[in-house]
C-alpha positions as CSV (number, residue, x, y, z in Angstrom):
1,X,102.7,-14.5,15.4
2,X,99.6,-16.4,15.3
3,X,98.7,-16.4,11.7
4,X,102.6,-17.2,11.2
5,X,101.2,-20.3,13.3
6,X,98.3,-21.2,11.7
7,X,99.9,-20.8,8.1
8,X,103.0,-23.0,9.4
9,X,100.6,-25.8,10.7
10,X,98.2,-25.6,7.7
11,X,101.3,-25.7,4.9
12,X,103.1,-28.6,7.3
13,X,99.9,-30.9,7.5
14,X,99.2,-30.2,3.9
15,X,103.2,-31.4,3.1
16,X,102.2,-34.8,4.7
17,X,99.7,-35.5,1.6
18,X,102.1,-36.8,-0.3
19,X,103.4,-39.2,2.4
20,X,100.1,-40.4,3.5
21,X,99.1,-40.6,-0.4
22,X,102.7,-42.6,-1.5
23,X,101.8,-45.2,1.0
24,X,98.2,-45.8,0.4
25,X,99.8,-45.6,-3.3
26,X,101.5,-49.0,-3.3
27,X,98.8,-50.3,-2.1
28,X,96.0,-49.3,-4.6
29,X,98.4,-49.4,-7.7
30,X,100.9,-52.1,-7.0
31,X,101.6,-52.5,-10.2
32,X,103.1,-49.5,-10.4
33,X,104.6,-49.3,-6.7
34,X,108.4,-49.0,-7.8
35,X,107.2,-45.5,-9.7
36,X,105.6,-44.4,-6.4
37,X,108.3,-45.3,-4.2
38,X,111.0,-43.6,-6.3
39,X,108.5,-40.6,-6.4
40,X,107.9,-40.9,-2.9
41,X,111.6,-40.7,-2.2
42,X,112.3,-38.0,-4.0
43,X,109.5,-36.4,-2.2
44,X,111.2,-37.1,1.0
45,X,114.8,-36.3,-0.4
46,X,113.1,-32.7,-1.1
47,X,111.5,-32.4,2.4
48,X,114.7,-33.6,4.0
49,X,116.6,-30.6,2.2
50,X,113.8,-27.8,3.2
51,X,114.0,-28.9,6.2
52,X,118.1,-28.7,6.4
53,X,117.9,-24.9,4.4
54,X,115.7,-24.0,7.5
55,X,118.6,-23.7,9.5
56,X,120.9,-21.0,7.0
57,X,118.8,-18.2,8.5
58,X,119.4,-18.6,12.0
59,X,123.1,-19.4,11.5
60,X,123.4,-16.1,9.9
61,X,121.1,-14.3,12.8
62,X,123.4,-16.0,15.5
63,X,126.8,-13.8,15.3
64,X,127.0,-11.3,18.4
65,X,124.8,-13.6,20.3
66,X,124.9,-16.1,23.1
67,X,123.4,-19.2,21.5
68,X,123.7,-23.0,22.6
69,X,125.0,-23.9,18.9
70,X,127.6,-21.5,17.2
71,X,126.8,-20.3,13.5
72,X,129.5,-22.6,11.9
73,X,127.7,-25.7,13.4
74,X,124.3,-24.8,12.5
75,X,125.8,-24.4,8.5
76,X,127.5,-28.3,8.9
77,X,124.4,-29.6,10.3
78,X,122.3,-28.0,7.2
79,X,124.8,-29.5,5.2
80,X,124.6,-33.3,6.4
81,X,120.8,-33.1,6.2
82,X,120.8,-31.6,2.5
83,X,123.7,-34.2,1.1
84,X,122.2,-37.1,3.0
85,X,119.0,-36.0,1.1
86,X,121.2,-35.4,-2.0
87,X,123.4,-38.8,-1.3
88,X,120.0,-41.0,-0.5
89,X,118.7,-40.2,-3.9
90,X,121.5,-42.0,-5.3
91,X,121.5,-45.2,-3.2
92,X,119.4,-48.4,-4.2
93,X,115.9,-48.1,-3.1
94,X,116.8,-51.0,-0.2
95,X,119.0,-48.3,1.1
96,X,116.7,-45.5,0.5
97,X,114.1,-47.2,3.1
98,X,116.8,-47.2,5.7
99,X,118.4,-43.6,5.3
100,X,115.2,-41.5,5.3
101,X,113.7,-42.6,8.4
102,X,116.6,-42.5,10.4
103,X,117.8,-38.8,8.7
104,X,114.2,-37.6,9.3
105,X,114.6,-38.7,13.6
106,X,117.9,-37.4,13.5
107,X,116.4,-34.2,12.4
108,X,113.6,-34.1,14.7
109,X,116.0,-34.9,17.7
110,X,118.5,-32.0,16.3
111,X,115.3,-29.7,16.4
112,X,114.2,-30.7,20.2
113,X,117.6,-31.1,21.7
114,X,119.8,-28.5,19.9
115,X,117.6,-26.3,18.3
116,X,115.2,-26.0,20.8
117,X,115.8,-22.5,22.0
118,X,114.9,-21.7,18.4
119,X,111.7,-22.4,18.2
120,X,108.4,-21.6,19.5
121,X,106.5,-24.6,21.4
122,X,104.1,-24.8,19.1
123,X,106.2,-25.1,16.1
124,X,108.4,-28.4,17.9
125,X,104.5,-29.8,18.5
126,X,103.5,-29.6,14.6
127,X,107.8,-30.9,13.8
128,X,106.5,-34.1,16.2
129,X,103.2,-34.9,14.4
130,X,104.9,-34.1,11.0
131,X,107.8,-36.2,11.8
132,X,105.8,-38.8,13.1
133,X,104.2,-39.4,9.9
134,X,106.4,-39.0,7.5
135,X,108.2,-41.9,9.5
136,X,105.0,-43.7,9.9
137,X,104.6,-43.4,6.1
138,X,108.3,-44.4,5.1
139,X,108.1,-47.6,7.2
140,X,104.8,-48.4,5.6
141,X,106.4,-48.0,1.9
142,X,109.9,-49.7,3.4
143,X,107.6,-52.5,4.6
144,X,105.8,-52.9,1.2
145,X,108.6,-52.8,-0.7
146,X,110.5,-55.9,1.8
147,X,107.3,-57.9,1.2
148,X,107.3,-57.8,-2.6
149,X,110.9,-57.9,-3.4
């Protein structure tokens, strides 16, 4: 289990790059910030869906067992997560800065209050830093993009 640890903290902290680097982006190329953001959102779109297909395998482990969440609800909240990332894509960009955030928390709080019997301790530590920046990052994109536009 430890290397399973180590390789899920080293490929989740790696996965932030492209938040950290989106938001510095705007800053060192603005004029070519609306390229970045839509790339940066469709980074996030992508994320958002992993994150959402994470939950498949334990609905289909949880038949026969005594879980807080029943197999059927696990699927339906996989499937809000992936067509909110789906749905966001399609939205302006003004919406964009407002959906992400708030579908990325809702995920995090899914995982910690719901899920939590899932997972290990250390893996809801390393969802808190990696949820915490890719927040940190969107609001620092969202904020960019309300001061230019």
């Amino acid at each position: 289990m430890i290397a399973v640890a180590r390789l899920a903290n080293a490929i989740g902290l790696l996965g932030l790059l492209p938040f950290i680097l989106g938001a510095l982006a705007v800053f060192i190329w603005p004029a070519h910030s609306l390229q970045i953001t839509h790339y940066f959102y469709i980074y996030s779109a992508g994320i958002l869906a992993f994150m959402a297909g994470v939950y498949w395998p334990i609905a289909l482990q949880l038949e026969n067992r005594c879980f807080p969440l029943s197999p059927l609800t696990t699927m339906v909240i996989s499937q809000l997560f992936f067509l909110t990332a789906g749905i966001g894509l399609l939205l302006p960009m003004h919406l964009q800065i407002i959906i992400y955030p708030i579908a990325y928390l809702a995920l995090y709080v899914v995982d910690v209050r719901w899920m939590k019997l899932y997972w290990p301790a250390w893996y809801r530590q390393l969802r808190l830093i990696l949820t915490g920046v890719a927040i940190l990052s969107q609001a620092v994109v969202a904020g960019w993009l309300l001061s230019v536009h």
